[in-house]
C-alpha positions in Angstrom: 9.8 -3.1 34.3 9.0 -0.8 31.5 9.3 -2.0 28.1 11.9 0.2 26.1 11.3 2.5 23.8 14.0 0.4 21.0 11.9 -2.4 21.2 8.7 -2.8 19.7 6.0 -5.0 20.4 5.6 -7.8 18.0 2.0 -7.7 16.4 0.4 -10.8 14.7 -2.6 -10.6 13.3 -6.1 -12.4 13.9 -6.0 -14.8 11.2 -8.0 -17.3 12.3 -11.0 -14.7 13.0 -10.9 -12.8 9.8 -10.4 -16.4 7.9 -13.3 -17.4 9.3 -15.7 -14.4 8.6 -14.0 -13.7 5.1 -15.3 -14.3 1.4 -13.1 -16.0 -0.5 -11.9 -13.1 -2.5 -10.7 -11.6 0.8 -9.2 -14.8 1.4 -7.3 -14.9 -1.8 -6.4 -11.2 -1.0 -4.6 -12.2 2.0 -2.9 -15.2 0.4 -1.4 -12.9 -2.4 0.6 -10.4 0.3 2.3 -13.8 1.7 3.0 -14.9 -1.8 1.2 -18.3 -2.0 1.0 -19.0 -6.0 -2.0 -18.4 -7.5 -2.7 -22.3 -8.9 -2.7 -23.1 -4.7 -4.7 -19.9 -3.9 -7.6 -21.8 -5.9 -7.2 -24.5 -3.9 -6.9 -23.1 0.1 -9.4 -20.4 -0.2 -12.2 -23.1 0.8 -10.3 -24.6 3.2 -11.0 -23.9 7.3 -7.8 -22.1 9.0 -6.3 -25.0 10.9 -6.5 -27.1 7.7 -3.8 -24.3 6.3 -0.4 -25.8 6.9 1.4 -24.7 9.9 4.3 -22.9 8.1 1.6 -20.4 6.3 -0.4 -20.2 9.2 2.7 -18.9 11.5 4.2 -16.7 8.3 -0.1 -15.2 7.5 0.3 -14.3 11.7 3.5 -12.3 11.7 3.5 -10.9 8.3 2.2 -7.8 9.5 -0.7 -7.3 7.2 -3.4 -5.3 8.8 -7.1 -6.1 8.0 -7.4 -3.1 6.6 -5.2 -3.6 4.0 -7.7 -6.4 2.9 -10.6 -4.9 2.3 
């Protein structure tokens, strides 16, 4: 079956790959576009990926943000 041309394909992004080879301003970056507030910004930048909470992980993943848009 061909997929049709009205629906798109639903991208996520690699979060867990770019968390993991990010600096902690790119980090911080990515936080912002998903509007995390800046006093917890501070706090999850140094934390691994799968310590994020599930809810921010899922909403990072289908935000559409591109890497590109964090560099």
């Amino acid at each position: 079956m061909k997929p049709s041309k009205y629906l798109s394909k639903i991208g996520t992004f690699d979060a867990a790959n770019f968390w993991k080879n990010a600096y902690a301003h790119q980090r911080g970056k990515l936080l912002k576009k998903v509007d995390v507030p800046e006093d917890q910004i501070i706090i999850l930048v140094n934390k691994k990926y799968v310590e994020l909470p599930a809810a921010l992980k899922y909403e990072i993943e289908t935000s559409g943000i591109d890497k590109k848009d964090l560099q």
